[in-house]
N, C-alpha and C positions, 0 to 999 in steps of 0.2 A: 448116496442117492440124491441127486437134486430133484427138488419139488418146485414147480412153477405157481407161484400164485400170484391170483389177481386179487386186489383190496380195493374198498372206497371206505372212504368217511366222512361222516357228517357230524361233526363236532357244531354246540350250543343248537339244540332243536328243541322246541318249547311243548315239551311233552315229560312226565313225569318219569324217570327211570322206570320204577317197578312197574308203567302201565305197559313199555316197552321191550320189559324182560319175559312177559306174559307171549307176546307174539312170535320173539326170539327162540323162544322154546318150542314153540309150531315146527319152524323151520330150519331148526338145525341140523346138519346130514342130512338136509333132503335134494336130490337132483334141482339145480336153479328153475327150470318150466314147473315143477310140481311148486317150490316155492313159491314161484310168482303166481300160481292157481291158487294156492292157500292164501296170500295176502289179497288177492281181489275180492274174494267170497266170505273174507273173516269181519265179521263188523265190529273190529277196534278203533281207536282213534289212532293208533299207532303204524296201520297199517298205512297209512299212505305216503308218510313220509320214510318207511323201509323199502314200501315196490319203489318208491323213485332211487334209492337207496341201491336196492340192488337191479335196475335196470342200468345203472351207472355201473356197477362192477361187473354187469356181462358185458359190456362195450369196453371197458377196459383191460379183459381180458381177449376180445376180440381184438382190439385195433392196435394195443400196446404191446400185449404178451405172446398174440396170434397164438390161441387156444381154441380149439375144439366147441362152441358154444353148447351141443348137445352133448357134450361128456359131462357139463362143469355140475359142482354138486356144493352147499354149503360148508365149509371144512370148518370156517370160525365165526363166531358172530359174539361179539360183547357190547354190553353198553356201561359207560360211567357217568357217573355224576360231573356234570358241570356246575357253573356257578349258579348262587340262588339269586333271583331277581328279589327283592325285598318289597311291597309294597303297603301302602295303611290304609285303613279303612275307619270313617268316621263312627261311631257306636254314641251311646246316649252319655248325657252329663259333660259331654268334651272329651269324653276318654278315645280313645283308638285302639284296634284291632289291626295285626301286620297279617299281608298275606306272603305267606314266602310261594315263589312262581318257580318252578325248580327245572333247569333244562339235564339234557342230555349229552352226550356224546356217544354217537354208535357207531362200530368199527363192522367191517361185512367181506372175510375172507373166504375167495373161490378158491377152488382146485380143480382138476381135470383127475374124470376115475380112470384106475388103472383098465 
């Protein structure tokens, strides 16, 4: 059986994995409209850079894979860790405090239901 899917990705996004796996869990298997209803109405920080995320993977399933836009449903969604941004912060006596800045990579695969 071949399966058509559409992906997008948005690798180094300045947001913390675990605050991004929280969201990812909302919308996993869920039809892409219901998705995109839950990312608007969900007050995470996370949420905005995933609706833009997956408004990119229904256009790419539309204009690239010419898919069905109202069948498409979330079939994959992961995030990995990217690199840490390292930064310092001054504290008393001369000493210093690092802040590590930690980003993302998030992967966002459609499919069409049978």
């Amino acid at each position: 059986m071949n399966v058509v899917e559409a992906f997008a990705k948005a690798p180094y996004v300045r947001i913390a994995p675990r605050k991004v796996q929280i969201v990812l869990d909302l919308i996993r298997n869920k039809p892409a409209d219901e998705a995109m209803a839950i990312l608007k109405h969900t007050p995470k920080a996370a949420c905005e850079p995933l609706e833009k995320l997956l408004k990119s993977a229904i256009a790419n399933a539309e204009n690239n894979k010419n898919m069905d836009t109202s069948r498409l449903y979330v079939a994959k969604c992961t995030v990995s860790q990217g690199p840490t941004l390292k930064r310092i912060r001054p504290r008393a006596r001369g000493s210093a405090n690092r802040i590590n800045k930690k980003t993302s990579h998030i992967v966002l695969v459609l499919r069409e239901a049978e």
